[in-house]
C-alpha positions in Angstrom: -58.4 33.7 40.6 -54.9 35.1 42.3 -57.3 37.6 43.9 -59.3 34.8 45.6 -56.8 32.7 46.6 -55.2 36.2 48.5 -57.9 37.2 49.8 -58.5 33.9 51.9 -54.5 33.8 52.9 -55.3 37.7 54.0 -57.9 36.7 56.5 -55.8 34.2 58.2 -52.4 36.3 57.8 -54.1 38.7 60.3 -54.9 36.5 62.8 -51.6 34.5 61.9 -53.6 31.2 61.4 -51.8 28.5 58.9 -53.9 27.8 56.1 -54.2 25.4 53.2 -54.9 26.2 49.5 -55.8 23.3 47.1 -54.8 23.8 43.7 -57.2 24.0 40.7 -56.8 20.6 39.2 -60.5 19.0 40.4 -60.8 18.4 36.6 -56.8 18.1 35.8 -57.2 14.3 34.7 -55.3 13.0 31.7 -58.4 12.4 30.1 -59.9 15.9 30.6 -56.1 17.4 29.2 -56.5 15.4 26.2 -60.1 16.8 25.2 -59.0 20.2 26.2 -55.9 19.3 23.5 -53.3 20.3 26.0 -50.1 18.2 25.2 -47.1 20.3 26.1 -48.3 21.5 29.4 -48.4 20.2 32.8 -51.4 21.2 34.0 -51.4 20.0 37.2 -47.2 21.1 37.8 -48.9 24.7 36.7 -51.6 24.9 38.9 -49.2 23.9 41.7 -46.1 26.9 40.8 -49.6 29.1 40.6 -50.2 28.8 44.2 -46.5 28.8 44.7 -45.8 32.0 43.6 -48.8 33.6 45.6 -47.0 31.6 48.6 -43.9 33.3 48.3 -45.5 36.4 48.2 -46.1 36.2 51.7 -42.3 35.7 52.8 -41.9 34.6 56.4 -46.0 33.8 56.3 -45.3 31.6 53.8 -44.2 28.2 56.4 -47.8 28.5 56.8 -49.4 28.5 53.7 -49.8 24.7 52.9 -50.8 23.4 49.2 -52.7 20.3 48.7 -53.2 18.7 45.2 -57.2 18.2 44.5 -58.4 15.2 42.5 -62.2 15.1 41.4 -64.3 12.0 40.4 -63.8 11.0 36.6 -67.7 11.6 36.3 -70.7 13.6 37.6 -69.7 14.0 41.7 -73.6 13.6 42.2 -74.4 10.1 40.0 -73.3 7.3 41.4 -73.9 5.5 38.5 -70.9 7.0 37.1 -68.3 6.0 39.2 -66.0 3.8 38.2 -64.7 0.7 39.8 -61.7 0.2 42.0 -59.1 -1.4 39.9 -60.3 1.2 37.2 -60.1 3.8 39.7 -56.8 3.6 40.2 -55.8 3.2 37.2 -57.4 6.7 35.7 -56.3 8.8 38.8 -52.7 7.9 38.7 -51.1 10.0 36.3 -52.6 13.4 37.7 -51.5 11.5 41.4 -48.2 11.1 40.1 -48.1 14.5 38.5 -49.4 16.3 41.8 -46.7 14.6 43.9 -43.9 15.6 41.3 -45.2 19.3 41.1 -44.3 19.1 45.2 -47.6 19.1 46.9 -47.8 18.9 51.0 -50.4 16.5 50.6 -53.2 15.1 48.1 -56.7 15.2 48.6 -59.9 13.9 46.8 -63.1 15.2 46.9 -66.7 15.4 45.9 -67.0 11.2 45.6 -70.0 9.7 45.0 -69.5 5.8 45.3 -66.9 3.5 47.8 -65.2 1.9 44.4 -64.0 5.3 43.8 -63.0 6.2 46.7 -61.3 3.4 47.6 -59.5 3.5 44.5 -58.4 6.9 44.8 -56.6 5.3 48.0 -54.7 2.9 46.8 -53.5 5.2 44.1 -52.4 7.7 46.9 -51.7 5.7 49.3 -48.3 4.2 47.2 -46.6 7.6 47.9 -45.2 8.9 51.1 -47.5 11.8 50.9 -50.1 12.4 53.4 -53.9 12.3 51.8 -57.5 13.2 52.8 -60.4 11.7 50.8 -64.0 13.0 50.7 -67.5 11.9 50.2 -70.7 13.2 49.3 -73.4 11.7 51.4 -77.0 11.8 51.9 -79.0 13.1 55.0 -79.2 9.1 56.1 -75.8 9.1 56.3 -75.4 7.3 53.1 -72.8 8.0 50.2 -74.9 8.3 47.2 -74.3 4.9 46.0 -75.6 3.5 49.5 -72.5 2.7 51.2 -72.9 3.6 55.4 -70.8 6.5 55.7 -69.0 4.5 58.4 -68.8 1.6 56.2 -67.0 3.0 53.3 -64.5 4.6 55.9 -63.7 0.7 57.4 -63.2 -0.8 54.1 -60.8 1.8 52.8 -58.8 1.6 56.5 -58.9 -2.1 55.7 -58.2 -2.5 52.2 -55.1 0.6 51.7 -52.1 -0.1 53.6 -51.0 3.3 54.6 -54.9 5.2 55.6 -55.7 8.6 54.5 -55.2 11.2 57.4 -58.5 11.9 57.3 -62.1 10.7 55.3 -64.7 13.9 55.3 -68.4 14.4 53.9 -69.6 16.9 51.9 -73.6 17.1 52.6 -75.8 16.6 49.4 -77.3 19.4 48.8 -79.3 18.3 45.3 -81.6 15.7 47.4 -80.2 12.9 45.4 
């Protein structure tokens, strides 16, 4: 994995372009460390020094190497029917949140979400530290997230509903037809 991450940092090292790495924590939730039996680890803290110490490989480069703390769904990124609701949303995500923003992320991001009530959820949960955060959706070729949100709908209600907005909302195009 070390050999992956460097050889993305190497291809914008030569051109002297900033990048961002997101640590590997899509799956890092409290509820996934408990089935895996992982009590006396930080998971998510060891994912972050992981890219850390690849960072400070780079010396001087290193100002631009940025790390972002990735947070998945709780269930399958491509059933809707699995997402969970808002207020239990936040609830779940917040201790691998709070454990992201600990570890000394630059930012937090969410990705690969099915369904609004996630999303929005995810939100809230971030948007109670002063960390900048990106959130991202799968959506259909109508322009749908896969629970049938408007794309442009589920952006309003989370700019609405969380008092301090996400610096950015993105799409990730379903590929599965779903």
């Amino acid at each position: 994995m070390k050999n992956i991450y460097k050889q993305y940092i190497e291809i914008t090292y030569a051109k002297d372009l900033p990048i961002v790495l997101f640590t590997p924590t899509w799956r890092a939730n409290a509820e996934r460390i408990k089935q895996a039996q992982i009590f006396n680890r930080d998971v998510n803290l060891e994912c972050f020094q992981f890219l850390c110490e690849i960072r400070d490989e780079y010396e001087k480069y290193a100002e631009k190497i940025f790390i972002g703390g990735l947070i998945g769904c709780k269930g399958d990124a491509y059933n809707a029917k699995e997402a969970l609701s808002t207020a239990d949303t936040e609830i779940f995500h917040s201790y691998q949140i709070e454990r992201l923003i600990s570890a000394g992320v630059n930012f937090l991001i969410a990705e690969t979400l099915p369904a609004v009530s996630e999303a929005l959820g995810i939100a809230k949960a971030m948007a109670v530290f002063d960390k900048p955060y990106l959130i991202g959706f799968v959506i259909r070729d109508n322009g749908t997230l896969l629970d049938g949100t408007p794309l442009h709908k589920a952006i309003a209600l989370i700019d609405k509903e969380v008092e301090r907005q996400p610096i950015g909302q993105y799409i990730h195009q379903n590929s599965r037809g779903t």
